[in-house]
LUMPABA-797316 format. One record per atom (N, C-alpha, C, O, CB): residue number from 0; residue in three letters; x, y, z. Coordinates in steps of 0.05 Angstrom, whole numbers, plus 5000, padded with zeros to 4 digits. Atoms other than C-alpha are relative to their C-alpha. Glycine has a CB too. Example, Ala and Ser with C-alpha at 12.3 -4.5 7.8 and 13.67 -1.06 7.14 Angstrom:
<recs>
<rec nr="0" rest="ala" x="5018" y="4976" z="5000"/>
<rec nr="0" rest="ala" x="5246" y="4910" z="5156"/>
<rec nr="0" rest="ala" x="5018" y="5024" z="5000"/>
<rec nr="0" rest="ala" x="5039" y="5024" z="5013"/>
<rec nr="0" rest="ala" x="4980" y="5001" z="5025"/>
<rec nr="1" rest="ser" x="4984" y="4976" z="4999"/>
<rec nr="1" rest="ser" x="5273" y="4979" z="5143"/>
<rec nr="1" rest="ser" x="4985" y="5022" z="5014"/>
<rec nr="1" rest="ser" x="4995" y="5044" z="5018"/>
<rec nr="1" rest="ser" x="5009" y="5009" z="4971"/>
</recs>
This chain:
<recs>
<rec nr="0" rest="unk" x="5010" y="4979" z="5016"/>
<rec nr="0" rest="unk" x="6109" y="5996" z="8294"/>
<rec nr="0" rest="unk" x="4973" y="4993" z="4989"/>
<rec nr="0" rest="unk" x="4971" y="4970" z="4982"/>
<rec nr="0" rest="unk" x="5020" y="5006" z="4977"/>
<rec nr="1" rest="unk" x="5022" y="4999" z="5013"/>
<rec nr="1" rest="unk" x="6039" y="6004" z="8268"/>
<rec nr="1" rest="unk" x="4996" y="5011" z="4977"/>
<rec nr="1" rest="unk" x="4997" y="5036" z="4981"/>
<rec nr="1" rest="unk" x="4985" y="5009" z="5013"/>
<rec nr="2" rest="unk" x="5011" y="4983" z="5016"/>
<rec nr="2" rest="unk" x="6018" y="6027" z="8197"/>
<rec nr="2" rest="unk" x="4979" y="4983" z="4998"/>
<rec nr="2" rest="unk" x="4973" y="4960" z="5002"/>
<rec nr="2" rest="unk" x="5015" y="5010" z="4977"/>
<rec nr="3" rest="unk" x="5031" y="5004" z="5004"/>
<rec nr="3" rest="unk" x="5952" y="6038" z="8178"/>
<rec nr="3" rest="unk" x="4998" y="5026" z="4969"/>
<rec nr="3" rest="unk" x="5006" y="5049" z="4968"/>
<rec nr="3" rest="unk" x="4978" y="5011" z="5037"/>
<rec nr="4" rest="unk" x="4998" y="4992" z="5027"/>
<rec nr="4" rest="unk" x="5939" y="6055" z="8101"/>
<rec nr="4" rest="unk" x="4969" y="4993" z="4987"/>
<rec nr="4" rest="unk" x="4959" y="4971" z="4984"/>
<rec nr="4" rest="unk" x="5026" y="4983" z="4986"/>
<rec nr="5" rest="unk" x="5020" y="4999" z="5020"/>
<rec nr="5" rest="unk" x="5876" y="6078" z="8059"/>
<rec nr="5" rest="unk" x="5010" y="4989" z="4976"/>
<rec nr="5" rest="unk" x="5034" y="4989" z="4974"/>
<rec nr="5" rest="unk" x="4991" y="5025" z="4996"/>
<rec nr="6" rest="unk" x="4994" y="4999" z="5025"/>
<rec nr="6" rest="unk" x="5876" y="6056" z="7986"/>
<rec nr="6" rest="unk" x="5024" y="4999" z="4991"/>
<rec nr="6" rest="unk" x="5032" y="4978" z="5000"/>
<rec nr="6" rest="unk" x="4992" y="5017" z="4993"/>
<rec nr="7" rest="unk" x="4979" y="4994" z="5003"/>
<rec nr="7" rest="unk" x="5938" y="6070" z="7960"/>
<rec nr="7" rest="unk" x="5019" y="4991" z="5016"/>
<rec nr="7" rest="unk" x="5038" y="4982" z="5003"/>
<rec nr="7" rest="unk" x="4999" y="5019" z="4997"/>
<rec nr="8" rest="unk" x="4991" y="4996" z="4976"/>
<rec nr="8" rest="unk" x="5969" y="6065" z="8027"/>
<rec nr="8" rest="unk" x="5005" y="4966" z="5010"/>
<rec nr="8" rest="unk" x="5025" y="4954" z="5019"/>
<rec nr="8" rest="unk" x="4977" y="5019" z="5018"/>
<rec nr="9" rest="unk" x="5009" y="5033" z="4989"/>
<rec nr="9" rest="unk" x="5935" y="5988" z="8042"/>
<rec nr="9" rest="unk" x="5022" y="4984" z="4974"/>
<rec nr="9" rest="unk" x="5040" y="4968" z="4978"/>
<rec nr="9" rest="unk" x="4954" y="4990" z="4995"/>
<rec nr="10" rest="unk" x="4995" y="5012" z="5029"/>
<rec nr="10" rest="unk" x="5951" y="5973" z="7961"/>
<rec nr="10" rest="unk" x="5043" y="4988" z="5010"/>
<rec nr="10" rest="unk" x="5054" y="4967" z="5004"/>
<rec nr="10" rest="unk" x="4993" y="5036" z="4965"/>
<rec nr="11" rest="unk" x="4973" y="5004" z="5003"/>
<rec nr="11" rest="unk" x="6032" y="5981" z="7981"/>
<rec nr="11" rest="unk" x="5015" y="4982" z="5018"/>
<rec nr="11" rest="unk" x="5036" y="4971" z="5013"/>
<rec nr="11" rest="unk" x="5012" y="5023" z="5003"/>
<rec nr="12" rest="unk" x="4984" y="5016" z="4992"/>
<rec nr="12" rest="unk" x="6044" y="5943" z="8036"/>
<rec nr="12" rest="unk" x="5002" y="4958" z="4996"/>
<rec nr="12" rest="unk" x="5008" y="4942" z="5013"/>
<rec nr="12" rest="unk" x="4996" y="5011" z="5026"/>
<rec nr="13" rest="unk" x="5011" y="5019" z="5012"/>
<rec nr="13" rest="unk" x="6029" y="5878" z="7994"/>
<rec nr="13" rest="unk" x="5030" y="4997" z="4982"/>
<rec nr="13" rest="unk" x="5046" y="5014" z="4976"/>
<rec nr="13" rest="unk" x="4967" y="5007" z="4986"/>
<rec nr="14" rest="unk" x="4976" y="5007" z="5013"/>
<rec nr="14" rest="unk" x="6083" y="5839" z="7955"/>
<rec nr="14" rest="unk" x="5012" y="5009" z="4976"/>
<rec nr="14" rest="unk" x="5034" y="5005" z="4967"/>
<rec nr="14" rest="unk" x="5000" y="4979" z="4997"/>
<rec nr="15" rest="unk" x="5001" y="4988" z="5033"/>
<rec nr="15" rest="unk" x="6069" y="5876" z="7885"/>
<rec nr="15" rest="unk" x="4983" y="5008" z="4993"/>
<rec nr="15" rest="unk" x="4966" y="4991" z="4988"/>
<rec nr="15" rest="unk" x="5003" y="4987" z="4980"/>
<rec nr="16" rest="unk" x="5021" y="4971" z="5009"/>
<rec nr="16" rest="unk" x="6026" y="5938" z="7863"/>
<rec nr="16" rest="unk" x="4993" y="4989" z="4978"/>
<rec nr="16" rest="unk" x="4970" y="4997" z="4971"/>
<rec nr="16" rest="unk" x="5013" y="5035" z="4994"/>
<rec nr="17" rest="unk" x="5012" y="5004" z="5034"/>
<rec nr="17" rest="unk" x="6019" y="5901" z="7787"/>
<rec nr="17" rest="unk" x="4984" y="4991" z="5009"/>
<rec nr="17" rest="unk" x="4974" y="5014" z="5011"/>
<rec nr="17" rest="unk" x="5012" y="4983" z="4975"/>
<rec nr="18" rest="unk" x="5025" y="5011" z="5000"/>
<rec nr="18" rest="unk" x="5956" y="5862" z="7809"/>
<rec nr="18" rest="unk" x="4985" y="5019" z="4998"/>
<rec nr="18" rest="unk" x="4966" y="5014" z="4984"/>
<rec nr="18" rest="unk" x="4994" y="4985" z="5021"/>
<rec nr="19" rest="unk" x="5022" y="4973" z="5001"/>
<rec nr="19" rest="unk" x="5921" y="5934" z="7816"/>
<rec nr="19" rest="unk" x="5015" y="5013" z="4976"/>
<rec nr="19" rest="unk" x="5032" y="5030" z="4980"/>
<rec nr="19" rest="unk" x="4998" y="5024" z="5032"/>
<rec nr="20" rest="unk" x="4996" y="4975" z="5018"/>
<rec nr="20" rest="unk" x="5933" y="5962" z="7751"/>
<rec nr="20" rest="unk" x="4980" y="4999" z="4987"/>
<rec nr="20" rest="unk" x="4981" y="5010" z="4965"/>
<rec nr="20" rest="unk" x="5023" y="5002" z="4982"/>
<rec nr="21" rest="unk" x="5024" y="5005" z="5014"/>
<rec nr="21" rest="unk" x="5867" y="5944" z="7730"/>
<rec nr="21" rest="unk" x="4990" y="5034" z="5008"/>
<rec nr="21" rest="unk" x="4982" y="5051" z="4993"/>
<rec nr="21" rest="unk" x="4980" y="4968" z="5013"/>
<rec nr="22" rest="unk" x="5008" y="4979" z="4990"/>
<rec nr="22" rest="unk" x="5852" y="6000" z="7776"/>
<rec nr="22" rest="unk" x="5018" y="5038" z="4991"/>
<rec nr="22" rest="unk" x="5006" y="5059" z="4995"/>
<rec nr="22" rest="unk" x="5002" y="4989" z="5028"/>
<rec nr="23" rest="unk" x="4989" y="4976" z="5000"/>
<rec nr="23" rest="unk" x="5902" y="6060" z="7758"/>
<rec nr="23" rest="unk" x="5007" y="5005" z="4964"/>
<rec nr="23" rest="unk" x="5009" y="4991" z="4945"/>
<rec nr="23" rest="unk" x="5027" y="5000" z="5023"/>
<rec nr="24" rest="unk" x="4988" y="4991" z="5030"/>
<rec nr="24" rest="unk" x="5924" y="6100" z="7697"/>
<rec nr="24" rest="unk" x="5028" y="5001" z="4992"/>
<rec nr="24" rest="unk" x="5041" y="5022" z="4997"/>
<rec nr="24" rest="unk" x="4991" y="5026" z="4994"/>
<rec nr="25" rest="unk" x="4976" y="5001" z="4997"/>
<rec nr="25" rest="unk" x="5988" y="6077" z="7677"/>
<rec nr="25" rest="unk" x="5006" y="5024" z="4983"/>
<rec nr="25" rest="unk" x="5030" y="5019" z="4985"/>
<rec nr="25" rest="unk" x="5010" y="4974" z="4993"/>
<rec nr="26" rest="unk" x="4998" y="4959" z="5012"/>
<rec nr="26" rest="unk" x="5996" y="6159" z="7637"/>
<rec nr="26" rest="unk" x="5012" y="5009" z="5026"/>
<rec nr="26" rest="unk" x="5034" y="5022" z="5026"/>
<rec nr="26" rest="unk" x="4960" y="5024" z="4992"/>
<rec nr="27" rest="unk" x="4990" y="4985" z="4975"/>
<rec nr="27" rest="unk" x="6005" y="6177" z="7714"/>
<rec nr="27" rest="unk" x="5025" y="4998" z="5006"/>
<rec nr="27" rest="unk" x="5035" y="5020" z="5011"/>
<rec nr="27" rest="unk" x="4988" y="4993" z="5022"/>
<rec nr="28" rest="unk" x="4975" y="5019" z="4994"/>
<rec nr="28" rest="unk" x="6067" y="6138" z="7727"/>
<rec nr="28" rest="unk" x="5011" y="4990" z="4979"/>
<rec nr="28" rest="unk" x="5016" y="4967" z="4984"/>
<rec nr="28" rest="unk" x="4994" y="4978" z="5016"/>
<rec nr="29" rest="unk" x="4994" y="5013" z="5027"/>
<rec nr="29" rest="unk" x="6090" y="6121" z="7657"/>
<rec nr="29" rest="unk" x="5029" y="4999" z="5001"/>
<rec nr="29" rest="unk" x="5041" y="4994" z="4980"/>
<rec nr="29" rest="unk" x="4989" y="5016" z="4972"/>
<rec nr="30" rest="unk" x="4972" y="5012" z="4998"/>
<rec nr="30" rest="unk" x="6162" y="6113" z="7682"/>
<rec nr="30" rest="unk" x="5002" y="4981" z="5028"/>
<rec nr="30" rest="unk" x="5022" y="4973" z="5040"/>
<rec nr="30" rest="unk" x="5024" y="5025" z="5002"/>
<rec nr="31" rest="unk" x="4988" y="5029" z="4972"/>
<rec nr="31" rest="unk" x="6147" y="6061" z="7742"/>
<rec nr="31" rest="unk" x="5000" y="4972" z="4987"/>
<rec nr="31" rest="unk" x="4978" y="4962" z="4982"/>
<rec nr="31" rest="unk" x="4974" y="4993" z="5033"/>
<rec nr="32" rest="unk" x="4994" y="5020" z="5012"/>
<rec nr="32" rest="unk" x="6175" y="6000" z="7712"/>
<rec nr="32" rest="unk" x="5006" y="4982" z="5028"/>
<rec nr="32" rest="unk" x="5007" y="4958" z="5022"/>
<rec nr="32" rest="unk" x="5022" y="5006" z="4977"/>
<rec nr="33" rest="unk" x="5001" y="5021" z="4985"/>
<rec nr="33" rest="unk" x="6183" y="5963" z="7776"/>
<rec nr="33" rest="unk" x="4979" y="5004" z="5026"/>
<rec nr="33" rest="unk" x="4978" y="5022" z="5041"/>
<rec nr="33" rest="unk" x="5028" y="4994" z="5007"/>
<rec nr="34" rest="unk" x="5024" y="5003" z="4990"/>
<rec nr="34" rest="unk" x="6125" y="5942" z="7810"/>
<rec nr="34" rest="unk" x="5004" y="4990" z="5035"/>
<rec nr="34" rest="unk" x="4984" y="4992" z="5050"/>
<rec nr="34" rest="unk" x="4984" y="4979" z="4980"/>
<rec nr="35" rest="unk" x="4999" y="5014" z="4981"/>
<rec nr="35" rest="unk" x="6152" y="5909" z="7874"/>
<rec nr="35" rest="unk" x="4985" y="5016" z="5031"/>
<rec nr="35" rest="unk" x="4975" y="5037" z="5023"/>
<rec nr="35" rest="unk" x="5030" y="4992" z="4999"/>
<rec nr="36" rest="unk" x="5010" y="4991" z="4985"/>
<rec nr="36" rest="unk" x="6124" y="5933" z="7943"/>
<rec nr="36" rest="unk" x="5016" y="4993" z="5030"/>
<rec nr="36" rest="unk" x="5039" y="4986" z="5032"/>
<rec nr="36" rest="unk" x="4974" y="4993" z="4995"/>
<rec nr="37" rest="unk" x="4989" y="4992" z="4973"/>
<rec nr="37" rest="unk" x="6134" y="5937" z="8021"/>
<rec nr="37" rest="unk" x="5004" y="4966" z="5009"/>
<rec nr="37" rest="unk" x="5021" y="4961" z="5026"/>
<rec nr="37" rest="unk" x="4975" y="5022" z="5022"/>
<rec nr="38" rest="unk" x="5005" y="5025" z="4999"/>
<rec nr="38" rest="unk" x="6118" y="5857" z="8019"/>
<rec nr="38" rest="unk" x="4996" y="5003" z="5039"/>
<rec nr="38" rest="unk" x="5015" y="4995" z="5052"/>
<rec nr="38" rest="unk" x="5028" y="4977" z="4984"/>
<rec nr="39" rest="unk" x="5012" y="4994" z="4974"/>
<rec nr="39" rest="unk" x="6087" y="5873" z="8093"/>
<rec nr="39" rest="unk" x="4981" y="4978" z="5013"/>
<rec nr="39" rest="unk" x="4982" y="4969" z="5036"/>
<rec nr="39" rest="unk" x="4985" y="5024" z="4998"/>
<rec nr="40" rest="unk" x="5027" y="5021" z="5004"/>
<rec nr="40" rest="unk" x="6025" y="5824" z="8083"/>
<rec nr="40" rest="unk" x="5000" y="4982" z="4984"/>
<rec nr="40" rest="unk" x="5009" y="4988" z="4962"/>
<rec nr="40" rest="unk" x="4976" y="5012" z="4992"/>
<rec nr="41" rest="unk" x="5001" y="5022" z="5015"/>
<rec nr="41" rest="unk" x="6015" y="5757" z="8055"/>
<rec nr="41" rest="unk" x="4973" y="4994" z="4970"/>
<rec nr="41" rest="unk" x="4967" y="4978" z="4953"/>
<rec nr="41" rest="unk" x="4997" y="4979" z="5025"/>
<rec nr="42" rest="unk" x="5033" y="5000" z="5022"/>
<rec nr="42" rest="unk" x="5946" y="5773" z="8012"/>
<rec nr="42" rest="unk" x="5006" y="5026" z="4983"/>
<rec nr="42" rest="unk" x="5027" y="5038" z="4980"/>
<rec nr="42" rest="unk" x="4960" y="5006" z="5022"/>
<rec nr="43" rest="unk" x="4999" y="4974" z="5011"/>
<rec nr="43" rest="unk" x="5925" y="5830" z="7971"/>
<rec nr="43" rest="unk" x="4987" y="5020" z="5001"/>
<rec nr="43" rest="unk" x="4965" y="5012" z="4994"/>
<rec nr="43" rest="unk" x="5002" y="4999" z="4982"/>
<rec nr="44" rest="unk" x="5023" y="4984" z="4995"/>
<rec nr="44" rest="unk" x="5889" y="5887" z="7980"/>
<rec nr="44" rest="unk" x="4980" y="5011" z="4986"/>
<rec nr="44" rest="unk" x="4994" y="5027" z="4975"/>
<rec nr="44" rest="unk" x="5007" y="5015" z="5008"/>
<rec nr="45" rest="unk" x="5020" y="4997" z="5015"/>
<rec nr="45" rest="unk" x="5822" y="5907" z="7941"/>
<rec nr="45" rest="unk" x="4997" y="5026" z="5016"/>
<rec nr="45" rest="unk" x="4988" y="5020" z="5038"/>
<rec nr="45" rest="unk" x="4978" y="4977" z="4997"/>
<rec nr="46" rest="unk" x="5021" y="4986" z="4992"/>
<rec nr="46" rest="unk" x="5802" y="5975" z="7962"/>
<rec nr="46" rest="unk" x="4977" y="5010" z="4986"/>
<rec nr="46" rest="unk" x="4977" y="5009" z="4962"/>
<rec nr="46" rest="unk" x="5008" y="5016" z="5009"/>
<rec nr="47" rest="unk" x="5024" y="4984" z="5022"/>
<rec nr="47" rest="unk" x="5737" y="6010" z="7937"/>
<rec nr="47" rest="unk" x="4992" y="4982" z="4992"/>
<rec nr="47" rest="unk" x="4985" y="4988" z="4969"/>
<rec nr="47" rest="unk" x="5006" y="5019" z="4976"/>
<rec nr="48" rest="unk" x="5016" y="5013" z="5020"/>
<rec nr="48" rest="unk" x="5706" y="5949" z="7915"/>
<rec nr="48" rest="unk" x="4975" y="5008" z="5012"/>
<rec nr="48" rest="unk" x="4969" y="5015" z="5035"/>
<rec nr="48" rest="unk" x="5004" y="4968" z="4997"/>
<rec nr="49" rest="unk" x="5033" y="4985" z="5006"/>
<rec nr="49" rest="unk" x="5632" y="5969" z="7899"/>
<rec nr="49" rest="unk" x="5005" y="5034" z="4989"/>
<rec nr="49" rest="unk" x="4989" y="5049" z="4977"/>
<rec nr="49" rest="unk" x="4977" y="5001" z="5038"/>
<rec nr="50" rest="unk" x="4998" y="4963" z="5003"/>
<rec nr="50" rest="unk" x="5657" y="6043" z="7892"/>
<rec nr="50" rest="unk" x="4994" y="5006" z="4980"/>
<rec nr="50" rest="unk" x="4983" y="4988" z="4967"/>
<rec nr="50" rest="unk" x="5024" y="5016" z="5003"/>
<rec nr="51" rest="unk" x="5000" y="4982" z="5029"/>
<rec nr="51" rest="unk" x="5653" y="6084" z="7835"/>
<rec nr="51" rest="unk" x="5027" y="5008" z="4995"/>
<rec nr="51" rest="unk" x="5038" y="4997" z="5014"/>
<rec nr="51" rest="unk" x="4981" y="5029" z="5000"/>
<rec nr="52" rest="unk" x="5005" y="5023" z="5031"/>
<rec nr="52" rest="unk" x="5692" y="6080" z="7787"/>
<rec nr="52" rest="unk" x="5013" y="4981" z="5001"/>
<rec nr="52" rest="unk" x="5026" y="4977" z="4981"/>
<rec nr="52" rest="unk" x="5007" y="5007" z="4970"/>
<rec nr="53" rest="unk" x="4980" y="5027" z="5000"/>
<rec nr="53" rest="unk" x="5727" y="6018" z="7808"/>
<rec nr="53" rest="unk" x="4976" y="4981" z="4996"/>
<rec nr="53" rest="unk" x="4984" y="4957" z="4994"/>
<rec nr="53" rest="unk" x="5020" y="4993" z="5033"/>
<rec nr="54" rest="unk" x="5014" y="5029" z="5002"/>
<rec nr="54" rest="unk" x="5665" y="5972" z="7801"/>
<rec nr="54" rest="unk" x="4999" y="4979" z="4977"/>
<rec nr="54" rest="unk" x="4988" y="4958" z="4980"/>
<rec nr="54" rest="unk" x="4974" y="5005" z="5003"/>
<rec nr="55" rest="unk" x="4993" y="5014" z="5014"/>
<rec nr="55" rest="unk" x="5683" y="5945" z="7742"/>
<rec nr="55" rest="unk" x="5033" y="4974" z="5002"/>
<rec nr="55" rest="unk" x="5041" y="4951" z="4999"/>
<rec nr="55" rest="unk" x="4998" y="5020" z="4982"/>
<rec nr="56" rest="unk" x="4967" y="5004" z="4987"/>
<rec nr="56" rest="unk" x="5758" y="5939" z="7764"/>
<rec nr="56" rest="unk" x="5000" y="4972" z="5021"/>
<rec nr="56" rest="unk" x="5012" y="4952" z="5014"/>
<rec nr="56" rest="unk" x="5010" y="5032" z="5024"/>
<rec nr="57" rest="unk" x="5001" y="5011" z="4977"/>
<rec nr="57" rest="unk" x="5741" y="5905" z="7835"/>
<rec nr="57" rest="unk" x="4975" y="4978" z="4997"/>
<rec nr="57" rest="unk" x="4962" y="4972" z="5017"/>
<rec nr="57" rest="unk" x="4997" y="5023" z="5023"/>
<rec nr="58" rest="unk" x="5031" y="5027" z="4999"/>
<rec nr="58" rest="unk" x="5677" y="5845" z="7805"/>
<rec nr="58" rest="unk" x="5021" y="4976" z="5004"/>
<rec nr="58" rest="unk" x="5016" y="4956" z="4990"/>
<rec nr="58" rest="unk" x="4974" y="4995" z="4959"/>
<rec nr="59" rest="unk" x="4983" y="5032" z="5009"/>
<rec nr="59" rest="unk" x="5725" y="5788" z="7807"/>
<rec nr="59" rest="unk" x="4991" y="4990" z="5033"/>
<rec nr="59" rest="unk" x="4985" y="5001" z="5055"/>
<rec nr="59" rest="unk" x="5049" y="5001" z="4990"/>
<rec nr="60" rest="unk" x="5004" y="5017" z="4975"/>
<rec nr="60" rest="unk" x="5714" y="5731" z="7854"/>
<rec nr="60" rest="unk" x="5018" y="5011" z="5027"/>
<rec nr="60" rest="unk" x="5043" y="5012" z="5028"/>
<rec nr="60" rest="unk" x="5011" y="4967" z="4992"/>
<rec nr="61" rest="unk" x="4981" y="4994" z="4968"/>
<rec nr="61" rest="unk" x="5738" y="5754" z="7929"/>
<rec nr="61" rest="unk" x="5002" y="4970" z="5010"/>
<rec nr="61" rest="unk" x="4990" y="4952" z="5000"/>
<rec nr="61" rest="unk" x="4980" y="5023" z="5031"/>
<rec nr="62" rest="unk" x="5003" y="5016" z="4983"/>
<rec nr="62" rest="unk" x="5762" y="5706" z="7986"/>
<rec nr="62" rest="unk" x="5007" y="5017" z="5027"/>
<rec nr="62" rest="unk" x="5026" y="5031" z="5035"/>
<rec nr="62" rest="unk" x="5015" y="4975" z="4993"/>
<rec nr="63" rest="unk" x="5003" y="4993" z="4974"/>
<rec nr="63" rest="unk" x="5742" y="5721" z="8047"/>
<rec nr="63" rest="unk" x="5017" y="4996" z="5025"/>
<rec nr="63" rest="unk" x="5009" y="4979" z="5040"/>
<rec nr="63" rest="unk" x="4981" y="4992" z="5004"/>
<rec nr="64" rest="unk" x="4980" y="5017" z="4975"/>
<rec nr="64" rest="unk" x="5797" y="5710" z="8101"/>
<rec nr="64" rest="unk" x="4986" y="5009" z="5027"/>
<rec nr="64" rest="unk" x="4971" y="5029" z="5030"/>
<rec nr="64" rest="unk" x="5040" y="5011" z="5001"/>
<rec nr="65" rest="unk" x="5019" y="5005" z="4976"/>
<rec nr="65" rest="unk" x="5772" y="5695" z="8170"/>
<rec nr="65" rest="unk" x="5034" y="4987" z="5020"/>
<rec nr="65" rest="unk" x="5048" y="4968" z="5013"/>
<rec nr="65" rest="unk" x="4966" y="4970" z="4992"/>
<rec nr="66" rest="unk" x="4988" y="4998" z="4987"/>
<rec nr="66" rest="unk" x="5821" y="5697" z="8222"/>
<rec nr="66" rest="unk" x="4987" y="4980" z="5029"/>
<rec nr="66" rest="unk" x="4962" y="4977" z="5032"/>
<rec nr="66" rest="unk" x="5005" y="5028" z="4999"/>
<rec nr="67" rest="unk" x="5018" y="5017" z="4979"/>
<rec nr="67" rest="unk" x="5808" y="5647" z="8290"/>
<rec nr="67" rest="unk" x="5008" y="5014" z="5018"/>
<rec nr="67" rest="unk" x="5001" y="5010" z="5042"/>
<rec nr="67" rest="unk" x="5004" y="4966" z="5004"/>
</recs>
């Protein structure tokens, strides 16, 4: 099977959505009390860094993974 996920989409298949709440309005969702995810991928996903209005959200140190 293949998925392929924008934003939102990339954010879920990652071990746990709480690392991005820097990014969202918890008002939207004010009854998701468990954060866990698709655990799909071993990293985490950043989308929109540089964007508007995440650039505050998305300044933190990146690491670059590099695949051989």
């Amino acid at each position: 099977m293949v998925y392929v996920g924008e934003s939102a989409g990339a954010i879920i298949t990652t071990k746990d959505i709480d690392y991005n709440k820097l990014m969202d309005d918890k008002g939207v969702a004010a009854e998701l009390h468990d954060t866990e995810a698709l655990n799909e991928v071993d990293f985490y996903v950043l989308p929109h860094v540089g964007e508007e209005p995440f650039v505050e959200s998305t300044s933190y140190p990146l690491i670059p993974m590099v695949t051989s």
